[in-house]
C-alpha positions as CSV (number, residue, x, y, z in Angstrom):
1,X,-83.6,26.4,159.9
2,X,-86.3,23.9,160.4
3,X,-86.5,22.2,163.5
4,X,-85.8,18.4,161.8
5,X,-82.7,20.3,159.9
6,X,-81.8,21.8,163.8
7,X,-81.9,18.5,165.2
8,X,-80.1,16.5,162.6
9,X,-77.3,19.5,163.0
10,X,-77.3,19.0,167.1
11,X,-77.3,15.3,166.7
12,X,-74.1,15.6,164.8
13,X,-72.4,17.8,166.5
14,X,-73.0,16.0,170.1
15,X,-71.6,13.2,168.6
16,X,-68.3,14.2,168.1
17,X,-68.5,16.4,171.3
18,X,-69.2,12.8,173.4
19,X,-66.7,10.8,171.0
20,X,-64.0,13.8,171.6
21,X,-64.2,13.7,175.2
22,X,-64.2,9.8,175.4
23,X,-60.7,10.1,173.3
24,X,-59.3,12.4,175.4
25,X,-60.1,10.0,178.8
26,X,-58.5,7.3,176.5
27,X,-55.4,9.2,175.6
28,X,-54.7,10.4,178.7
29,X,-55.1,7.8,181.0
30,X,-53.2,5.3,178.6
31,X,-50.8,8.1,178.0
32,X,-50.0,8.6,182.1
33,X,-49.5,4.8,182.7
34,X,-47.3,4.2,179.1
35,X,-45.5,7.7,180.1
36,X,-46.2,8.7,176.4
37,X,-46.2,12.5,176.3
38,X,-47.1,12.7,172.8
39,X,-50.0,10.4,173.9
40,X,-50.9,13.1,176.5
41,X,-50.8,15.9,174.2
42,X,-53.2,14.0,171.6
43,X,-55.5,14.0,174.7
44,X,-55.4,17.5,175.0
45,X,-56.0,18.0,171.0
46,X,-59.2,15.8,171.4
47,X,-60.3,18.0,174.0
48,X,-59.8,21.2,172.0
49,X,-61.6,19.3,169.0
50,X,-64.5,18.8,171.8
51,X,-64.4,22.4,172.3
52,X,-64.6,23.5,168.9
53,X,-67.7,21.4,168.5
54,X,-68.9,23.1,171.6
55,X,-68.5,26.3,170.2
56,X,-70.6,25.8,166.9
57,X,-72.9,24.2,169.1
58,X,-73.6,27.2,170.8
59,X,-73.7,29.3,167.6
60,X,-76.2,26.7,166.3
61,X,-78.4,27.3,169.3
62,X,-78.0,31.1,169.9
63,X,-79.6,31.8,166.2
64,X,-82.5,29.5,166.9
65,X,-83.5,32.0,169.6
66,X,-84.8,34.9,169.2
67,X,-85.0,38.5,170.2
68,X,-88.1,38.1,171.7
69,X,-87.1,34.6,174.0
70,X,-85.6,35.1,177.5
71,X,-83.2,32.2,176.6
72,X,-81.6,34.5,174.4
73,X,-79.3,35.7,176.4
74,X,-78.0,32.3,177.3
75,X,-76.4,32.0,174.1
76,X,-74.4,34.5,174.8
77,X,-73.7,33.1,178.2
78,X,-72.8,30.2,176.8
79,X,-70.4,31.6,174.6
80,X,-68.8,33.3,177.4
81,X,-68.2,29.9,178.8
82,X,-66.7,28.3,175.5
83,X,-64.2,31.5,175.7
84,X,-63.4,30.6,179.2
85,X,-62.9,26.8,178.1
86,X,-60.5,28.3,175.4
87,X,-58.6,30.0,177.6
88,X,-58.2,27.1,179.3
89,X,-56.8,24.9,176.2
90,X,-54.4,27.6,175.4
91,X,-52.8,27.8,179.1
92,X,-52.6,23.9,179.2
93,X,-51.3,23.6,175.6
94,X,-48.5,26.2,176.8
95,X,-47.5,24.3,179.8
96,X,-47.3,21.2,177.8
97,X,-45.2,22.7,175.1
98,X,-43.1,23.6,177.9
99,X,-43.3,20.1,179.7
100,X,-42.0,18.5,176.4
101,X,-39.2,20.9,176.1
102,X,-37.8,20.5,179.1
103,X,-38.2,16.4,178.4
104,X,-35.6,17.0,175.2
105,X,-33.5,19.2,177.2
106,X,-32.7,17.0,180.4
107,X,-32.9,14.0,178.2
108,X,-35.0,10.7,177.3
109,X,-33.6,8.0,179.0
110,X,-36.5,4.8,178.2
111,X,-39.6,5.2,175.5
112,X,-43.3,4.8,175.9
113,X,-45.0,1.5,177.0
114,X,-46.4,-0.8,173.9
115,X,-50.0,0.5,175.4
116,X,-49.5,4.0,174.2
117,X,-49.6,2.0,170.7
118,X,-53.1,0.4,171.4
119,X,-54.4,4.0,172.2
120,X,-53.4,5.9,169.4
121,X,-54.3,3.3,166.6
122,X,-57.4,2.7,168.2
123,X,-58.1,6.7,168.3
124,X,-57.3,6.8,164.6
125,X,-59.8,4.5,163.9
126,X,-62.6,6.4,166.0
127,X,-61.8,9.7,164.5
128,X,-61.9,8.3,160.9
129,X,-65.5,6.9,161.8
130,X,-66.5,10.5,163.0
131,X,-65.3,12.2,160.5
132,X,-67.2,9.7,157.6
133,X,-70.7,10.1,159.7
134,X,-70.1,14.7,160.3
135,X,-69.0,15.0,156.7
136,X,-71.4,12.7,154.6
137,X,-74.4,14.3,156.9
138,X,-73.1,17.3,155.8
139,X,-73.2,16.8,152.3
140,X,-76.4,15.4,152.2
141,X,-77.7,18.5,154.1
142,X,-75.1,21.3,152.3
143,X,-74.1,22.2,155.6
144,X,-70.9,23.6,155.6
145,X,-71.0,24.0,159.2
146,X,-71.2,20.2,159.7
147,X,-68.8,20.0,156.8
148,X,-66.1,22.1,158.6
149,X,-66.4,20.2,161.5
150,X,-65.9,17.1,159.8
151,X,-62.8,18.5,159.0
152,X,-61.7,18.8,162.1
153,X,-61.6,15.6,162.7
154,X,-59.3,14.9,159.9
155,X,-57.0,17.4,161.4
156,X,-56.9,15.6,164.3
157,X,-56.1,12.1,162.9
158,X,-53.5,14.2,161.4
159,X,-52.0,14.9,164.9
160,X,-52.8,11.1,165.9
161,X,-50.5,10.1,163.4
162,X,-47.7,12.5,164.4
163,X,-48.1,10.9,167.5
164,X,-48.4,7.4,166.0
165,X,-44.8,7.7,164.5
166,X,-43.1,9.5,167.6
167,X,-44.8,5.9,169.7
168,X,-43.2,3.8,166.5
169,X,-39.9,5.5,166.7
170,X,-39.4,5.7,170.6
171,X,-40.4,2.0,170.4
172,X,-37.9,0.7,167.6
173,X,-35.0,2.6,169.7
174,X,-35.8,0.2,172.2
175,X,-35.4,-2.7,169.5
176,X,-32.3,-0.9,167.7
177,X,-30.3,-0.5,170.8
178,X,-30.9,3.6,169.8
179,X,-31.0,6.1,172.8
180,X,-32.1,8.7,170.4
181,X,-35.3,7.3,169.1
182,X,-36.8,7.9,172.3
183,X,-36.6,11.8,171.4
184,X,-39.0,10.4,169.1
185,X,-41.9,10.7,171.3
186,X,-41.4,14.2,173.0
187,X,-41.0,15.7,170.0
188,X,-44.4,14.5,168.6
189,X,-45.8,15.4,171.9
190,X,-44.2,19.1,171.3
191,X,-45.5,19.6,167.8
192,X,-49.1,18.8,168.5
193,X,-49.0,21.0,171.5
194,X,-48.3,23.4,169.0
195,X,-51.3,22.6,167.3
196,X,-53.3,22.5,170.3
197,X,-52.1,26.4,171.5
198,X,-53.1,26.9,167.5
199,X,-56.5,25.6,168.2
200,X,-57.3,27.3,171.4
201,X,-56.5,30.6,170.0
202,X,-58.8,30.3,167.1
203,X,-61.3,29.0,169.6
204,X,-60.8,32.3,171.5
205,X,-61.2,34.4,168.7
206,X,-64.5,32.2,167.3
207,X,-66.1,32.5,170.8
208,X,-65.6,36.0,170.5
209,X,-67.1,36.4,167.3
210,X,-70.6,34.5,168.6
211,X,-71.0,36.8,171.3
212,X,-71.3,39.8,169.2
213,X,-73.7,40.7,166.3
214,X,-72.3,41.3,162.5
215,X,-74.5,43.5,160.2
216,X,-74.3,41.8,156.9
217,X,-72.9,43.7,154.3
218,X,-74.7,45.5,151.3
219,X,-74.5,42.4,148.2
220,X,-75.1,40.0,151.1
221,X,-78.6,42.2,152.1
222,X,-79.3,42.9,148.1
223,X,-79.1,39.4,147.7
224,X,-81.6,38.6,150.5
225,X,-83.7,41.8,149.2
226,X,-84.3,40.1,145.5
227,X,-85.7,36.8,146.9
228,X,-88.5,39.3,149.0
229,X,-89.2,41.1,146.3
230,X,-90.1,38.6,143.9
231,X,-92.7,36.7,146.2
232,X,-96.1,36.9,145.2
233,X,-97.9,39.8,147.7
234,X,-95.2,41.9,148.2
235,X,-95.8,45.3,147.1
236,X,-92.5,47.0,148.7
237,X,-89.5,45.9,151.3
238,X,-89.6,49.2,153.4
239,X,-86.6,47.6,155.5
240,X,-84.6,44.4,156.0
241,X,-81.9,44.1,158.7
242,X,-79.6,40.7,158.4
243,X,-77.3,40.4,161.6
244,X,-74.8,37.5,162.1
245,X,-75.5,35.6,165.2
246,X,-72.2,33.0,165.4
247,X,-72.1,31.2,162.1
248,X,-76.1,31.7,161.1
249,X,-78.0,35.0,160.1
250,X,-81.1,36.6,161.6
251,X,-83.3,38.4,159.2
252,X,-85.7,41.4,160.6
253,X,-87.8,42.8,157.5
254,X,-90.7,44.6,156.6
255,X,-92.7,44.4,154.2
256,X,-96.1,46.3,152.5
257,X,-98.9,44.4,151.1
258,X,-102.5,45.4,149.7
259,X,-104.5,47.1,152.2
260,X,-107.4,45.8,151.1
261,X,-106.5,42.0,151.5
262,X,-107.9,40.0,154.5
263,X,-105.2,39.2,157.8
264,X,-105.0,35.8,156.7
265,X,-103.8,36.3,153.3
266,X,-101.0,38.9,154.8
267,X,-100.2,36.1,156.9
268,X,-99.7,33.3,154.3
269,X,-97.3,36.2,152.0
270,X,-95.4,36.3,155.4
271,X,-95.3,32.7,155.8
272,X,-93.9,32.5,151.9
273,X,-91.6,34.7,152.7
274,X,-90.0,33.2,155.5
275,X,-90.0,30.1,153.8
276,X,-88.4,31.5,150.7
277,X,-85.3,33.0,152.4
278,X,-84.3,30.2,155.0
279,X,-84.9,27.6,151.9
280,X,-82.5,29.7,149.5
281,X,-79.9,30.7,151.7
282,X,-79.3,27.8,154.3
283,X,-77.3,30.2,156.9
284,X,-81.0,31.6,157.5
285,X,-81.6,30.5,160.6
286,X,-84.8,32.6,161.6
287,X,-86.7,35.4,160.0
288,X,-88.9,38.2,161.7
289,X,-91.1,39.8,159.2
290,X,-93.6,42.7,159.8
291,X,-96.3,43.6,157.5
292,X,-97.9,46.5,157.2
293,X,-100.4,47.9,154.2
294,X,-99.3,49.6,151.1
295,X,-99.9,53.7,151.2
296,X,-103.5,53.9,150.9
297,X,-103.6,56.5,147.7
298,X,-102.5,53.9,145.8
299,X,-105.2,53.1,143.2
300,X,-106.3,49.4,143.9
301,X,-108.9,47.9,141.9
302,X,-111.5,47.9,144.5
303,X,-111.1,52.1,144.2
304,X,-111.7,51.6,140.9
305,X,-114.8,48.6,140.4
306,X,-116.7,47.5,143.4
307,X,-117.5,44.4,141.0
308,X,-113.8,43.2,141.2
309,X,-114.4,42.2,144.4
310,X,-114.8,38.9,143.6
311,X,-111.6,38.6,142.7
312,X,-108.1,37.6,144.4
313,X,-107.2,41.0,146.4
314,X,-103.4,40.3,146.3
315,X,-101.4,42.2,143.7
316,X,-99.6,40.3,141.0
């Protein structure tokens, strides 16, 4: 990944990391004084949705850094922390399902301030916004990373519209002269708990998966094999090792060239070849190549005509 790709990628993702959290502080203070809970529950969605971001964030970051950098490790670190956030989500999103519940239960006896209207409409509107900016970026740079997490953000205007007709509801009980709109409200507040235990599960199980290496499998490494083996340079691929690292790949590979060539032209094959696999396959996010010289016995044309020398001394 280049470093203007990395920081249009960043860029995007703090964005709706920063216009998460700011919904959530929105939501849950107007939700507290309207006494929404459905309004309190979209909080917590927002903050999950922050999370999420947070997560391929750290994934992002973690395959920048190499082997070789003694940040490394901190990516992992930091994923540790994004599992503990997780953790956090689901417990909260558990005790609000439970909050909601016991709401229906013991009954609803008034709905929601006309505030907890304000809130969600304007949260609607600033997830919409979000999700326009993440997803068009995303397009532009066939990311589906950034795509995916545009996404999110249309699941969560989803929720905000759950919520939005629970507010409507309790609200026109009040109007109609109907105690049993205001059920309206907790049960919005219930179902996108629901979605918020959802989401902090699969952010327990992601976290997971970026703290731990994945070996690509065999067509994926064949596939990365046939764009090495077609550069200009390269006699042979003795190896290539592609590991996972979050939602980007890590390529270790070596490869022979001619012997006789000078360290500058083995450097320029290496430099093609880097080039070649993170511009073909964008989930290259950083490639490590070794070269060493082709077995020696092989008949080069210098073994063969000293007056050749002249000529270019990289095969094909």
């Amino acid at each position: 990944m280049t470093e203007e790709r990395f920081q249009k990628t960043e860029f995007a993702y703090w964005i709706g990391i920063i216009g998460n959290i700011f919904l959530a502080a929105l939501k849950g203070v107007f939700g507290y004084i309207s006494g929404s809970k459905a309004l309190i529950a979209d909080a917590l969605h927002s903050v999950s949705t922050a999370g999420h971001s947070c997560a391929m964030l750290m994934g992002l970051r973690a395959a920048k850094q190499s082997d070789g950098n003694p940040h490394y490790k901190q990516g992992k670190a930091e994923s540790i922390a994004a599992i503990i956030v997780s953790v956090l989500l689901l417990v909260i999103g558990i005790e609000i399902c439970f909050s909601s519940v016991k709401t229906i239960y013991y009954g609803v006896d008034s709905p929601p301030k006309a505030t907890a209207l304000i809130a969600i409409v304007l949260s609607i509107i600033i997830k919409e916004t979000m999700f326009q900016y993440k997803y068009r970026l995303g397009k532009k740079m066939s990311n589906q990373d950034l795509i995916e997490s545009a996404r999110k953000h249309r699941l969560g205007m989803y929720s905000s519209f759950v919520v939005l007709i629970g507010i409507l509801g309790a609200l026109s009980g009040n109007y109609l002269g109907n105690n049993y709109l205001y059920y309206l409200d907790p049960i919005a507040g219930l179902l996108v708990a629901l979605l918020v235990v959802r989401m902090g599960y699969r952010l327990v199980m992601e976290s997971i998966h970026h703290t731990l290496e994945h070996t690509l499998h065999d067509e994926d490494v064949a596939e990365l094999m046939r764009t090495v083996q077609v550069i200009k340079g390269v006699i042979a691929v003795e190896h290539l090792r592609a590991r996972e690292q979050g939602h980007y790949v890590i390529v270790d590979i070596k490869i022979s060239v001619n012997p006789r060539i000078s360290v500058l032209e083995g450097h320029d094959i290496a430099k093609t070849v880097k080039q070649a696999l993170m511009k073909r396959h964008i989930h290259v996010a950083e490639v490590y190549i070794h070269v060493n010289p082709y077995d020696a016995g092989y008949p080069y044309k210098n073994n063969i005509d000293l007056e050749q020398d002249q000529f270019s001394s990289m095969l094909h």
